[in-house]
C-alpha positions as CSV (number, residue, x, y, z in Angstrom):
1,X,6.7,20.4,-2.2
2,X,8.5,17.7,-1.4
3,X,8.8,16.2,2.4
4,X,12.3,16.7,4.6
5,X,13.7,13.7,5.8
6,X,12.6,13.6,9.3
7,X,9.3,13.7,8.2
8,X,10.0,11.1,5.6
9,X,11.4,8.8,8.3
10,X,8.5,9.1,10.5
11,X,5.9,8.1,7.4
12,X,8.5,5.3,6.8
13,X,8.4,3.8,10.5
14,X,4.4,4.3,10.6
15,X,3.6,2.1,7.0
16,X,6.7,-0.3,7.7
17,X,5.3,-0.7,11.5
18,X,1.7,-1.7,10.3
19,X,3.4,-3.9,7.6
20,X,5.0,-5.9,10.1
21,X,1.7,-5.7,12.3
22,X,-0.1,-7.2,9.2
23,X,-1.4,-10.9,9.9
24,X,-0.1,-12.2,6.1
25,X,2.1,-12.1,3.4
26,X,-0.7,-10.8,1.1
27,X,-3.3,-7.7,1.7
28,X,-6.4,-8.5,0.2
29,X,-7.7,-5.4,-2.3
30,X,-10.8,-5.2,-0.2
31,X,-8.5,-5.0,2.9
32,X,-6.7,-1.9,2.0
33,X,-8.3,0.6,3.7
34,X,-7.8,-1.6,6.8
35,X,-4.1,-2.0,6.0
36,X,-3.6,2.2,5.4
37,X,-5.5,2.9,8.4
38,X,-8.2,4.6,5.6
39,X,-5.7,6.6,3.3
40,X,-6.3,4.3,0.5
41,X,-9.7,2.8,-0.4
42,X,-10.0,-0.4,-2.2
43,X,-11.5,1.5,-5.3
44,X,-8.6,4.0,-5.4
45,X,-5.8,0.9,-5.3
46,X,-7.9,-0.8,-8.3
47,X,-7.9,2.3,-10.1
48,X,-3.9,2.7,-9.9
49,X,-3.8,-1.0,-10.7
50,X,-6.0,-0.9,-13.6
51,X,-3.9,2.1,-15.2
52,X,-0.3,0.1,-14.4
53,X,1.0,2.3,-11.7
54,X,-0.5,0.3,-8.9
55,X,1.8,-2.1,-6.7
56,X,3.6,-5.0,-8.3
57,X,2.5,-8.6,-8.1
58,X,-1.3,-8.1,-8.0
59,X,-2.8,-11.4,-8.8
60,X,-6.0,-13.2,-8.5
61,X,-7.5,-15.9,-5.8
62,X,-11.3,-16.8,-7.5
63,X,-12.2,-13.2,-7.2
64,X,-10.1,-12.0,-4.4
65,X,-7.6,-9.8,-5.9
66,X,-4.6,-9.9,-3.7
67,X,-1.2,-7.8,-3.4
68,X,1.8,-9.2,-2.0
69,X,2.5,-7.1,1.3
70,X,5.9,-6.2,0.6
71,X,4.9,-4.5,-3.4
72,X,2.4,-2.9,-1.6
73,X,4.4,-1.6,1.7
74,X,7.2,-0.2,-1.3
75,X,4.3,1.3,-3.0
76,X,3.0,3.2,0.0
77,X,6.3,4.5,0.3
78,X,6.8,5.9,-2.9
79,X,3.6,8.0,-3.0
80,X,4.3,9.4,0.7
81,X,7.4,11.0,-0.9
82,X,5.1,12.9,-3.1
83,X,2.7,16.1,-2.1
């Protein structure tokens, strides 16, 4: 079922308002349960990442795997559209 547009505005305002609450341009993997407020764990982002249809962008620091905020703000987004 798919979500009606008030609803849809309201999931928008809530990821875009802890997107611009975010400390940095970048969201460390290990941070995204922090970021998502515990929707997403870090294992569950490297798992859409590993099969492509994670957020764009991803790169590596030494080990840290980091995505940009903004990739990952757009990717939020597209998956609350879906139920």
């Amino acid at each position: 079922m798919r979500r009606d547009k008030q609803e849809m505005q309201r999931i928008s305002e809530v990821i875009r308002g802890n997107a611009d609450n975010w400390p940095s341009a970048m969201v460390a993997l290990k941070e995204t349960r922090s970021f998502t407020g515990g929707a997403y764990s870090p294992r569950t982002v490297a798992n859409e990442i590993s099969r492509g249809s994670g957020p764009e962008g991803v790169f590596k620091v030494g080990r840290a795997t980091m995505i940009p905020k903004v990739s990952f703000t757009e990717w939020l987004l597209a998956r609350a559209g879906r139920r």
